[in-house]
N, C-alpha and C positions, 0 to 999 in steps of 0.2 A: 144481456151481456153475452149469451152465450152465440146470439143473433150473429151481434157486434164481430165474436170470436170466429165465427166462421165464413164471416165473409172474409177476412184477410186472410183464413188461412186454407179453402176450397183450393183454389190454384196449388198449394203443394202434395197433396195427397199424393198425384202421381208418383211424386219425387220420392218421398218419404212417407211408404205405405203405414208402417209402424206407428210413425212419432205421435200423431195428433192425434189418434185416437187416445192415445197414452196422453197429452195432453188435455184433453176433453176432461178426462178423469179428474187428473190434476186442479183441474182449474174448476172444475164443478166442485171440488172440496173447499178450495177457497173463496171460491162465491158464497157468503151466506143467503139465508132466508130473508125474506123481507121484513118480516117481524123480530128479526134476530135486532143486535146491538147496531145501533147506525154506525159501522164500520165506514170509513174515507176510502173510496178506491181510488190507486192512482197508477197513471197508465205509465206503461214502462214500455221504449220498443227497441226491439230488439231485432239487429241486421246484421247475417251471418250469411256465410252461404253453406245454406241448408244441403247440399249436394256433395258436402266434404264429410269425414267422419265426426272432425272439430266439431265444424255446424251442429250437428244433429249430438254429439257427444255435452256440447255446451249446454242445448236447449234443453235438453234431458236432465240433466245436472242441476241447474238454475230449479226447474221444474219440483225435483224429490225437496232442493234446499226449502223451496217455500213453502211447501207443505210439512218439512220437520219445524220450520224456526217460525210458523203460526200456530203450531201444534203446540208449542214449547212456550210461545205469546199470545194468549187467547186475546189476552185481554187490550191488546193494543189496539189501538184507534183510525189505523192507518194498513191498507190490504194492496199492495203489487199485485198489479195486474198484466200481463206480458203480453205484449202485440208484436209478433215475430216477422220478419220480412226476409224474402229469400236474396242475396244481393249477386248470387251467382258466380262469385270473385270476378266482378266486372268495378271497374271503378263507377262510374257513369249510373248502372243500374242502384250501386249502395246510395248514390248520393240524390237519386229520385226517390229512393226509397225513405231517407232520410226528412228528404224535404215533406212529402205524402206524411210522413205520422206529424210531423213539426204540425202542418196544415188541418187535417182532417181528425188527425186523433188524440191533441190536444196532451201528449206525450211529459211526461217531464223531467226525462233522463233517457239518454240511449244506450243501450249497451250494442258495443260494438265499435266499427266494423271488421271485419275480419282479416282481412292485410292492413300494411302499415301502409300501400301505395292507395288503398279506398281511406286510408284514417286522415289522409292529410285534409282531404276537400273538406271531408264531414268536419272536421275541427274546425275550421273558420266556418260551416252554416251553425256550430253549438255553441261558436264563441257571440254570433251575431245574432241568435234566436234567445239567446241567454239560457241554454237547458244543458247538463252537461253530458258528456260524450268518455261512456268509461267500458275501455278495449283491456281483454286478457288474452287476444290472441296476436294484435298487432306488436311485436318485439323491436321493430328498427328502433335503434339510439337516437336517429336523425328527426324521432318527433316530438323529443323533449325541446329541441331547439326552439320549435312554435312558442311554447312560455306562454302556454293559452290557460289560464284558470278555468277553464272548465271543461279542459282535457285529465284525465284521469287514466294510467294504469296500472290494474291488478292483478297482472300478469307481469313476470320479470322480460327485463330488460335485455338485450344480447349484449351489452355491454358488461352487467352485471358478472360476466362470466370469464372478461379477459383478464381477469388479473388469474384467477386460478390454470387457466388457460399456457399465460405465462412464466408461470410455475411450476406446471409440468415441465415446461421447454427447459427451464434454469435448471431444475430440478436433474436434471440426466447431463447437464455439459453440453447440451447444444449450441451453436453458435449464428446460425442461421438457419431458416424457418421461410418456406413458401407459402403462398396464402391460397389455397379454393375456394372458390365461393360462387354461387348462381348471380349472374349478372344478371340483375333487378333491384329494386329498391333495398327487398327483406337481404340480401346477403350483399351489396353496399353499405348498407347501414354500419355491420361492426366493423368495417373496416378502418375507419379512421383512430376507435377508441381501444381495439389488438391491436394496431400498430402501434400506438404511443406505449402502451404496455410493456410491449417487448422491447425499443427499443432503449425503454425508461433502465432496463435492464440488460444493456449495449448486446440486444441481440438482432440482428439484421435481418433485415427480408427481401434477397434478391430477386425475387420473382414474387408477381399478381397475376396467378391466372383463373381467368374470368369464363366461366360456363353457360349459356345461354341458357334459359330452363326451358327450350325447345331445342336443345340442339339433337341431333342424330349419331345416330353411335357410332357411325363414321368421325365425328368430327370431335366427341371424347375421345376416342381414340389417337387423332392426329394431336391432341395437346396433350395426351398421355406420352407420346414418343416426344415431344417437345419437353417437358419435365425431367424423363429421361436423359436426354442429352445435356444436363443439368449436373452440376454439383450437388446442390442439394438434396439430401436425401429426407429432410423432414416435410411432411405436410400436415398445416391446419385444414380442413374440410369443412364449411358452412352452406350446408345446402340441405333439402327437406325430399322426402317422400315424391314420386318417383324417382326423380332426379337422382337421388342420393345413392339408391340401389341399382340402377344401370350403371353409376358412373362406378362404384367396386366389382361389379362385376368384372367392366373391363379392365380395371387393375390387377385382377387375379387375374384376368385371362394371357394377356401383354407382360405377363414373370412379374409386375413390378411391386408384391404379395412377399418378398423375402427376406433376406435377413439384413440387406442394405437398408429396407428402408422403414420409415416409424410413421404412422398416420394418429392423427388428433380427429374426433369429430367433435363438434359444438352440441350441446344439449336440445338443438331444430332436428338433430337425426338420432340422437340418442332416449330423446321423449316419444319417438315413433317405433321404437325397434320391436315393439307388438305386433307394430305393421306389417313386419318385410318375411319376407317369405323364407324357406328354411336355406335355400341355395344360395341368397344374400349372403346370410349372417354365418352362413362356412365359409363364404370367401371374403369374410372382414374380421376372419382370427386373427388376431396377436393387435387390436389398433385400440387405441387409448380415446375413452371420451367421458366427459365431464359432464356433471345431472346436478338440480337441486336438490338437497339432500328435504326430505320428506319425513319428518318424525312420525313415529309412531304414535298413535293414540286409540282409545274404546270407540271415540267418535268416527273417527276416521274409518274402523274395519268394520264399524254399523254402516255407514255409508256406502258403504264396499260390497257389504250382504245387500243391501239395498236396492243397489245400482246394479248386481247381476242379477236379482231377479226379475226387477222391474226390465232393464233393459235387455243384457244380454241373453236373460233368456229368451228375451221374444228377434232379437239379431245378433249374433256373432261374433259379427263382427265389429259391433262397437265396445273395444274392449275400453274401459278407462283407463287415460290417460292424465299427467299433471296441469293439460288443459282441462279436462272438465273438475280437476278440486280446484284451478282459477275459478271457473264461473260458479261452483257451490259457493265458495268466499266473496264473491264477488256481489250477488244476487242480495247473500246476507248482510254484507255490508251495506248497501242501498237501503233493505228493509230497516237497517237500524238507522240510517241516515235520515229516511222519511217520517219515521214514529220521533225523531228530534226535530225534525221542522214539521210538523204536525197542523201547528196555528197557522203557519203561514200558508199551507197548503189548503187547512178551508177553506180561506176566502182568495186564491190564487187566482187570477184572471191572466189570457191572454192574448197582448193585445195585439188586433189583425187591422192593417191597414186597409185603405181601400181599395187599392189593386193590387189583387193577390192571384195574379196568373202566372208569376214567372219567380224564379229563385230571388229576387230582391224583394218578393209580394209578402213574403212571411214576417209576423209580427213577434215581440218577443215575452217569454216569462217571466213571470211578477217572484214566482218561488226557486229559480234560478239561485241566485247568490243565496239564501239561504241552507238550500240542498248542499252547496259544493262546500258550505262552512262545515255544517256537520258532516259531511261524508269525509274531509278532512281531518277529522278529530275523533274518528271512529275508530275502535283499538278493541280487539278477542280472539280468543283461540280459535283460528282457524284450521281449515283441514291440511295445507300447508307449515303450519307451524304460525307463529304471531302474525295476525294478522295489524301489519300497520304502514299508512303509507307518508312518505317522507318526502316533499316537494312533490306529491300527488303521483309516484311513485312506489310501486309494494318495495319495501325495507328488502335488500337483499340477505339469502338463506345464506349457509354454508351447504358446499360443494361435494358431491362424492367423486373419483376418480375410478375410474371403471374400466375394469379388462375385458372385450371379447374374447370367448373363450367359445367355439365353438358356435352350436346354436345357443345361449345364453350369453352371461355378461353376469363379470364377477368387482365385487368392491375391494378396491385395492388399498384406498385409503381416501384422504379429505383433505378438505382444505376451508379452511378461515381468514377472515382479512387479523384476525389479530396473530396465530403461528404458522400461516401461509400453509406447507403441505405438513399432516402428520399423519401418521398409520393409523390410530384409533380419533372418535370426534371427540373424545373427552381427553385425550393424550394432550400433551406441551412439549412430548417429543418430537423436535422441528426434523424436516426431512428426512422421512421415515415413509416408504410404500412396502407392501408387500410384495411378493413375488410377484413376478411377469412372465407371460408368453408371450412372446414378441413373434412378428411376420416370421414366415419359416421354421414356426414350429422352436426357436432357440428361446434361451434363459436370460443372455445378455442382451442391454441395448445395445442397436447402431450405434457409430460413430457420429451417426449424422453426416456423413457428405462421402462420395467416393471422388475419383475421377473414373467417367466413364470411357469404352475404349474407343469409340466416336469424337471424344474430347479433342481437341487441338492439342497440342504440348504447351505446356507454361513456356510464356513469354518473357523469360529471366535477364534482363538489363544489366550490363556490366559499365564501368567505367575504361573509356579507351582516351588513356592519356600519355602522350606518345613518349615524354621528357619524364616524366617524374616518376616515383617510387614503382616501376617495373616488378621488383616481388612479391608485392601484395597484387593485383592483378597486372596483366601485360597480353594485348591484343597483338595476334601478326596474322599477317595472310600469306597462301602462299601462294604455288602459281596457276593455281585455276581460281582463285579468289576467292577462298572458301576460308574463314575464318578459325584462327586456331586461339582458344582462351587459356589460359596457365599461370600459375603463381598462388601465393597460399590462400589466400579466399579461397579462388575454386578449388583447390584440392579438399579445403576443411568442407563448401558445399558440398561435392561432388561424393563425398565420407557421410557427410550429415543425411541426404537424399538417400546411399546405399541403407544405414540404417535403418530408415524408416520400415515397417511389418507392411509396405504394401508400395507396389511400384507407381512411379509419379514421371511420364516423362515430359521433357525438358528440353528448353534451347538457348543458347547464348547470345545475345543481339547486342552488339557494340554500342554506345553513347557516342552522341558529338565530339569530337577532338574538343572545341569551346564551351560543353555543359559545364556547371558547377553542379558540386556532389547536391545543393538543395533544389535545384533545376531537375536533376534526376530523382530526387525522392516527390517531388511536385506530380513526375510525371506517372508513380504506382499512383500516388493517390487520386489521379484522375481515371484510372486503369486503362492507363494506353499499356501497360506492363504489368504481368504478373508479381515481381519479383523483383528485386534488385539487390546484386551480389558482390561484395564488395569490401574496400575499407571506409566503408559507410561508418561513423560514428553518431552513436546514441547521444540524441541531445533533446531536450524539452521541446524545444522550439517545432523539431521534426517528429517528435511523439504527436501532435496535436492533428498529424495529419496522414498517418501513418501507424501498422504494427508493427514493433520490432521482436523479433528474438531474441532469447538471452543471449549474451554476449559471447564471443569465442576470442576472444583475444582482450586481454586488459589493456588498458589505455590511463591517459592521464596527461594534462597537459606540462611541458617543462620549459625552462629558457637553456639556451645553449649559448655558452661565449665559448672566446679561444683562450687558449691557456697564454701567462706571461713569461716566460724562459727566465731564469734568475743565474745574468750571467759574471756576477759581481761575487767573484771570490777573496777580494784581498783580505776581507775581514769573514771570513769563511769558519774561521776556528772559535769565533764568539756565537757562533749559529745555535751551537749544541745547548745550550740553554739560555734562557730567558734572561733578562736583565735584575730580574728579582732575584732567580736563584745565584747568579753571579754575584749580588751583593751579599745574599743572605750567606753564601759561601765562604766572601773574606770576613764580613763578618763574627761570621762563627769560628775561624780561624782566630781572628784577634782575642776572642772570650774564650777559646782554650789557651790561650798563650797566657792569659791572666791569670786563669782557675790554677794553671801548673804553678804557675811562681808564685800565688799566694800560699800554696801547699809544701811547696819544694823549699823555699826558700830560707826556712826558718830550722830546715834537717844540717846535720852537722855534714859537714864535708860533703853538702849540696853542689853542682853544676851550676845553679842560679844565683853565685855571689858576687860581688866584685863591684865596681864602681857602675854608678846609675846608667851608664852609656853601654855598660858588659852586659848587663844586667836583660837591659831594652833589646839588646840584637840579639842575644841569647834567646830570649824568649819567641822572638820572632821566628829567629830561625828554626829551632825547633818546632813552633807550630805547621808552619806553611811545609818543612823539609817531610812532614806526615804525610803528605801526597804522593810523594814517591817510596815512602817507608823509608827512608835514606837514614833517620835521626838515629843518634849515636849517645845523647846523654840517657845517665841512666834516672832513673824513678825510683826513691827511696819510699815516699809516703806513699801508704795502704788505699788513702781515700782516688787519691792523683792516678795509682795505677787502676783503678777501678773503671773512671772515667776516659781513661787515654784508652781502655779496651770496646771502648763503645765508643769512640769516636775515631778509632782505626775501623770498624764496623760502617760508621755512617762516609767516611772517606772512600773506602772500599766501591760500594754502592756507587756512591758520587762518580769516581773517577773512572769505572766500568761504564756507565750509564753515558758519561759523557764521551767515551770511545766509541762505545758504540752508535750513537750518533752521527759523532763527525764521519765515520767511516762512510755510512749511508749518505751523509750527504754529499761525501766526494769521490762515492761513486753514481748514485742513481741523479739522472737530472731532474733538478727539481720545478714544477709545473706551478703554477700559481694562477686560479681564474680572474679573467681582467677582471672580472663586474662580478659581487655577489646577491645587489640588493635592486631588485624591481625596480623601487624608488628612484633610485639612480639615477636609471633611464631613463626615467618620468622628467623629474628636471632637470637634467641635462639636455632634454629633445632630442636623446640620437636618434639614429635610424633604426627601424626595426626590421626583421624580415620574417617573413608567414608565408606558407606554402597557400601556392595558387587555387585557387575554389572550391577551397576549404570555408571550415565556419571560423578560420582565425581572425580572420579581418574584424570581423564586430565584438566577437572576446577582446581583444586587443581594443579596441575602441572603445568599450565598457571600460575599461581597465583603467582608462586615460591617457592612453597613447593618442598623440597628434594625428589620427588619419592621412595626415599628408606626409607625414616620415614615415608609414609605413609601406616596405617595396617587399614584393611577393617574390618568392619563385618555383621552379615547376622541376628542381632535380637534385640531388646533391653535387654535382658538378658546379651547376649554378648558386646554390648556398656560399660552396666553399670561392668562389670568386669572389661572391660579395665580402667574404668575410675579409679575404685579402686584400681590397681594396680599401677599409674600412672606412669609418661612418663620414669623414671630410669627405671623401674620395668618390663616392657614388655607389659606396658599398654599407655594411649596415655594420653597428657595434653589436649586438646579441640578437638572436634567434627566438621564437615560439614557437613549437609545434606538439606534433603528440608523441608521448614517448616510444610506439614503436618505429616512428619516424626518425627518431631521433638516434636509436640504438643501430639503427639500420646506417644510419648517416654515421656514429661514431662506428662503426664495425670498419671502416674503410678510414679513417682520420682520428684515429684514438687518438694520436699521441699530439695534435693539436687542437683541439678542442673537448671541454665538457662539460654535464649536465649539473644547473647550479641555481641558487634560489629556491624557492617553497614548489610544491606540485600542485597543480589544479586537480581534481577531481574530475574522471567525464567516464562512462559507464563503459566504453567499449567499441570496439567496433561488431554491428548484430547484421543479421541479414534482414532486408526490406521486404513487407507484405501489404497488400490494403489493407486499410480501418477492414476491422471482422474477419478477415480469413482464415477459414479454418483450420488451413496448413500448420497456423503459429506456433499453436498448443505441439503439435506434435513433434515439429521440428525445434523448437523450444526444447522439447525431452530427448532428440536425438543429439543437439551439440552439447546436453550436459555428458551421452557416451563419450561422443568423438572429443571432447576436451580431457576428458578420464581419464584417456587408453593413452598407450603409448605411441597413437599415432597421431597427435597433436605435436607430442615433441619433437616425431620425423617431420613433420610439414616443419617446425619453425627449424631446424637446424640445417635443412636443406635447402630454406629459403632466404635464412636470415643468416644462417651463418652460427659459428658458435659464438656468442658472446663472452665466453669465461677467457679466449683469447685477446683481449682487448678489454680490460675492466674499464667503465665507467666512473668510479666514483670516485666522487668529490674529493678534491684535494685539497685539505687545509691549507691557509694564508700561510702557516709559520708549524714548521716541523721540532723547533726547538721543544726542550725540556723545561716545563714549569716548575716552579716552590712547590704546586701542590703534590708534586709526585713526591716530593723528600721531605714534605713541612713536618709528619711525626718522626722521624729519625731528629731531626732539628731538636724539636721539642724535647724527646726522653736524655739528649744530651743536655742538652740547655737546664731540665729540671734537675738530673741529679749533682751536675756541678755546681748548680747555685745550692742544693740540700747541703753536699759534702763540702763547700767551701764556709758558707755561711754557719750553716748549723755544725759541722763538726768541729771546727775552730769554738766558736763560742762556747761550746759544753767544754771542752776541755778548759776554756779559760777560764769559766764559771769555776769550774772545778775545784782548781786551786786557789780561787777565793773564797769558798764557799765558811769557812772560818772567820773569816775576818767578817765578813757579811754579815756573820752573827752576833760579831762583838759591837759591830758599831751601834749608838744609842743615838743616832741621826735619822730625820725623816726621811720618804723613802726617795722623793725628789734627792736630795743629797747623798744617798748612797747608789744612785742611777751616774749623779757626776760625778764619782768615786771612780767606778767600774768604769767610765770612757775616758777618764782622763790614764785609767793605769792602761786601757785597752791602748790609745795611742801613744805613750809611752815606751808601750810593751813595741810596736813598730816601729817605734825608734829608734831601738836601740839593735844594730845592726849585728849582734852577739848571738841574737836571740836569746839572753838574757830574761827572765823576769824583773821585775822590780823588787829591788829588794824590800824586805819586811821594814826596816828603816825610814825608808824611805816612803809605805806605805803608812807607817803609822805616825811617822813624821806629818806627815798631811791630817791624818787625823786629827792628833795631839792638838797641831797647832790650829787647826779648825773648834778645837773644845777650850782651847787656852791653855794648856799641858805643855811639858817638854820631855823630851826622849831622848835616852841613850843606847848607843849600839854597842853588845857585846861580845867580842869572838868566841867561837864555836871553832868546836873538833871537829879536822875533816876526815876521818875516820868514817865517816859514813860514804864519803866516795864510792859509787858503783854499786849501793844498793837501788832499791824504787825509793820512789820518794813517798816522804810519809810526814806525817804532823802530829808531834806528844803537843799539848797544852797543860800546863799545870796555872794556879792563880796568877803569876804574875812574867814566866816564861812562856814566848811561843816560839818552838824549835822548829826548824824548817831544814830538812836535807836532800838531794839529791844530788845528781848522778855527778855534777861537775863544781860541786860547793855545798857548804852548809852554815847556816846563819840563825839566830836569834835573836830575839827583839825581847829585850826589859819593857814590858809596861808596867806602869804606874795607876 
């Protein structure tokens, strides 16, 4: 064996004076004696290139694993054997190397090879020789795509890392993100799967720049000043050892180390920073980069004593790395892979065609599928933390986030796919790092993005429309042709840009006279323009393609008709109220004219007597002459004058209310909108009218307007023609547009048309940016200043004019006075006259019957017909009279079969109250103007 061992491995001595001596050792522990237990050896080979630190850090690593985890398993059945080959990071050499152990050394697992540009070939000869092919230093994402079952790795993935990656970015408000990377396969690879990452999380990446991993420091340089002249001020950085420390050096050296800008490394530079020298890692203070987090464990820091004595004491420079605890977990997972295929492995045969000179010559293994089952299903504490592989992929860790600080590197905080970033690894506090030093020595982050002073000026697109709404923008030139831009847009931008905590310049570039406002927003999102400035309104449609600012100006859609002039006065004097209240008015006149003369009429030396005809215009008159106060009779009864003092009350009211009215109406003219109701419109099919390259045309059309009645125009001059021509005529019946459109247009023709129907909702007019621009957020915060301050109010009154000059609003169909305004005066009339007529009459009548009611021994039906036959009686008699006792008990009598006689009485009682003696067979009865008793029997 040890023959075998040394003939593959003579040729590297040179290379690596150390290792194999250190191997020798190794491998002579795990050789036993020939008399010892029949141990299965089984070959393992392994393709690295030995000339790296990896290589030799891996072999090493693998090497102490199989000597603790035989130590640990005497008793297993089954002994890794390693047959190391050097592949020189040559593609070409890995894959002869490859093929030579396939052939010669009857191998039955590779580990390896060491880039992902050597793993592709080897995978198709592991797929095709049936043995499998398992890399922990190959990282590209791009070789999971093969989908080859007997590719394996135990080494993370560079993908593994874009999500934490992209949560730093979110994590700080970034909004764009450049990408570095070495153009080659390994820093290709995560390109595809950070990209999706970020912009899963609408964060952009206008710039990929690609680094040769030969290029000259000339020519980092030249794309260092190309970055520079950049927006951008974030970089992701994926690229390894040399490369990685030439390429900051000249970032420090070229300023671009400050407080502008934020660098990310990927865990291919930050796994190496053992490596790099102390001048490096002083000029890559203040950059942010992302590691596997690595638990702690007794194993782990035995392995640790272990590996510096064995190794770094005898070289230096091979410090360890989280590649070589890959290949310690890795080596052990195989040995526990092989001791479960165990049977299959003794009688394993492999079978070798007959012509076996060229790479199609190699035959394939019998113990193949079995090995890749169990190394499949292999699960233990590893020196990384669980070791376990999921779709033949190691299970991804959680993430540290790491500060350079200096010559060092500090843990800021972590990250997990289940609370994304948090300060501690056992924390559930979401988005939490600890302090930072950032480029330049500062506390705070960048902003992320500057404009540099090499920059162009923003390319700001205005709408130049030569007819129409002139004080929101207005394009002229003068006479050297030099364009002059003016009106409330630009002055609210030209406020909004001052604001800003950092200068931004700027240029004004006119639109086609024939663009439409979506024509124009078309054209930021293509970025032929920066910007676009404007009475741009906020619409769904134009969000999908497009960032808008918050809004500086409210908006909202309205319909405009013309008012109808009401020039019909003959009947002008019935205006002042409603037809309800006019009836409800004679009305309530006629039931006071009743209430009085049911009251008055029965008082002695009453106003209300006389023949039925006196009687009727009496009462009339009286009532209706309460309007002018004019009435003249007087008011004897107590209940009558109680009533007439609240219904001179409700008169009052009335007859002011109704002055006041008419007066209004014959002096102000009164305006009436032709059209109140959308619907209207609709089926009628007027004409409509929408301003020109606007989004009204398809609002309108959504709406159910005829597309072909609807005629645009481009000015209020042209509105107000249409309007006059009306909708027969070539002109239109109502208007749509947006309400500053429209206040603008009424500031100039208040007094014949106004704004009417329901209001549409629409966000505003914002300023245009591309999808991602970083500008948004900021400028965003400055027009909530500039709409704040009181210089929003100077733009709009100097542009639009005052509006409180010319009110807008809505004018009701009908100015009259309704019932409801007077319906409870109504009421508290109406209730106390019907209490004091009805109920105070009948108590007093009750009253005086209240005796007799006692006597009669009739049921109660019959003394109900008593009481109404005396009540209408009692109104009959136009004296106001009672009935007399006689006559009351005359009815009784002869109701019981009795007869009665009437007796005269002393009127001596004259001019007292009335009062009632009874004795058994007398009831005396006297008052003020007679006195009577009644013999009963």
């Amino acid at each position: 064996m040890m023959l075998l061992l040394n003939k593959h491995t003579h040729t590297q001595r040179r290379s690596c004076p150390f290792g194999f001596h250190f191997l020798y050792f190794f491998l002579a522990l795990l050789l036993p004696p020939e008399n010892a237990f029949a141990a299965v050896p089984v070959r393992v080979g392994v393709v690295l290139n030995m000339n790296e630190r990896v290589g030799k850090m891996g072999m090493a690593s693998m090497s102490i694993a199989l000597s603790d985890f035989y130590s640990a398993n005497p008793q297993y059945q089954t002994r890794l054997v390693l047959t190391p080959k050097n592949s020189g990071g040559d593609v070409i050499t890995a894959a002869s190397a490859v093929v030579e152990l396939f052939k010669n050394d009857d191998v039955k697992a590779i580990i390896g090879p060491y880039t992902s540009m050597e793993a592709y070939f080897v995978i198709y000869l592991g797929e095709k020789a049936h043995i499998p092919i398992i890399t922990f230093t190959a990282t590209s994402p791009s070789l999971a795509s093969i989908q080859s079952p007997y590719f394996f790795r135990t080494g993370l993935s560079d993908s593994s890392q874009v999500n934490a990656l992209s949560s730093v970015v979110q994590y700080f408000g970034w909004r764009e993100v450049t990408l570095v990377y070495v153009d080659n396969e390994f820093g290709q690879g995560i390109v595809p799967s950070l990209s999706d990452a970020l912009e899963n999380i609408d964060i952009r990446i206008p710039y990929r720049s690609r680094i040769s991993s030969s290029a000259r420091d000339d020519q980092i340089v030249a794309e260092l000043y190309k970055l520079m002249s950049m927006q951008s001020r974030v970089f992701i950085v994926h690229m390894v050892n040399p490369l990685g420390s030439r390429f900051f050096k000249k970032v420090y050296k070229i300023g671009m180390m400050n407080k502008d800008y934020a660098w990310i490394i990927t865990d291919a530079m930050m796994n190496g920073l053992k490596f790099m020298n102390k001048d490096v890692l002083e000029s890559m203070v203040g950059v942010l980069g992302v590691r596997p987090h690595v638990p702690k464990s007794s194993k782990l820091e035995q392995f640790q004593a272990h590996y510096k004595n064995q190794v770094v004491a005898n070289d230096g420079s091979q410090e360890l790395t989280i590649f070589g605890l890959w290949a310690y977990d890795t080596i052990t997972a195989l040995a526990i892979a092989t001791e479960k295929a165990s049977a299959s492995i003794r009688n394993a045969t492999f079978v070798m065609p007959n012509d076996s000179n060229d790479l199609k010559g190699f035959g394939g293994s019998s113990v193949g599928l079995d090995l890749i089952q169990a190394l499949s299903k292999t699960t233990f504490p590893g020196m990384t933390g669980s070791f376990r592989l999921i779709d033949q992929q190691l299970q991804s860790p959680p993430y540290e986030v790491v500060n350079l600080v200096g010559p060092g590197a500090r843990v800021v905080g972590y990250w997990n796919e289940k609370y994304g970033i948090v300060r501690d690894l056992n924390s559930t506090l979401k988005h939490s790092l600890k302090a930072i030093i950032w480029p330049g020595d500062r506390i705070y982050p960048p902003k992320g993005w500057v404009l540099p002073v090499n920059e162009k000026k923003l390319k700001v697109l205005v709408p130049d429309k030569k007819h129409r709404f002139h004080q929101f923008v207005d394009v002229t030139w003068n006479s050297y042709n030099l364009t002059n831009v003016k009106g409330l847009c630009i002055d609210v931008f030209d406020a909004v840009i001052a604001a800003l905590p950092y200068g931004v310049p700027y240029e004004y570039i006119p639109s086609n006279a024939d663009a439409t406002y979506d024509e124009m927003v078309y054209q930021v999102h293509l970025k032929n323009y920066d910007a676009l400035v404007g009475d741009v309104t906020i619409i769904a449609n134009r969000s999908r393609y497009v960032d808008f600012t918050l809004p500086y100006v409210e908006s909202g859609i309205s319909m405009l008709v013309p008012y109808i002039h009401n020039n019909d006065k003959a009947w002008l004097f019935l205006q002042p109220l409603t037809w309800k209240l006019w009836l409800t008015s004679f009305l309530s006149f006629i039931m006071i004219a009743v209430v009085i003369w049911i009251l008055e009429h029965k008082e002695k030396e009453s106003d209300f007597k006389g023949t039925l005809h006196h009687q009727i215009g009496m009462i009339l008159w009286y009532s209706f002459s309460t309007m002018v106060f004019s009435q003249r009779e007087n008011i004897k009864n107590n209940f009558a004058r109680i009533i007439m003092i609240l219904w001179f009350f409700v008169v009052l009211i009335l007859t002011q209310s109704y002055t006041a009215n008419l007066a209004s109406l014959l002096t102000v003219q009164q305006l009436i909108p032709s059209i109140t109701e959308v619907e209207t419109l609709i089926k009628t099919n007027a004409y409509i009218g929408y301003q020109e390259g606007s989004f009204m045309f398809g609002f309108l059309a959504n709406k159910g307007f005829n597309p072909s009645r609807l005629i645009n125009y481009s000015s209020p001059e042209e509105l107000n023609e249409l309007f006059i021509k009306g909708s027969g005529n070539g002109g239109i019946a109502a208007a749509f547009d947006e309400i500053p459109y429209l206040k603008l247009f009424l500031s100039k023709y208040c007094s014949q048309y106004t704004m009417t129907g329901p209001v549409y909702k629409t966000d505003g007019f914002g300023f245009v940016f591309p999808t991602g621009s970083p500008l948004v957020s900021d400028i965003s915060k400055a027009v909530l200043n500039v709409t704040e301050s009181d210089k929003m109010f100077h733009f709009e009154k100097t542009w639009l004019g005052d509006s409180s000059s010319c009110s807008t609003t809505l004018v009701s169909s009908s100015h009259s006075l309704g019932l409801e305004s007077f319906e409870g005066l109504f009421a508290i009339v109406g209730v106390i006259a019907a209490l004091f007529v009805v109920g105070g009459y009948m108590i007093k009548f009750m009253y005086r019957l209240r005796n007799l009611l006692r006597r009669l021994d009739s049921s109660i039906w019959r003394r109900i017909r008593s009481v109404l036959q005396s009540f209408i009686e009692d109104y009959q008699n136009k004296t106001s009279e009672v009935p007399t006792e006689n006559q009351i008990s005359s009815r009784n009598i002869s109701s019981n079969g009795h007869d009665s006689r009437m007796v005269p009485v002393d009127n001596s009682s004259v001019g007292h109250e009335e009062e009632m003696e009874t004795n058994p067979r007398i009831i005396h009865v006297r008052r003020r103007s007679r006195s009577f008793h009644i013999n009963t029997m």
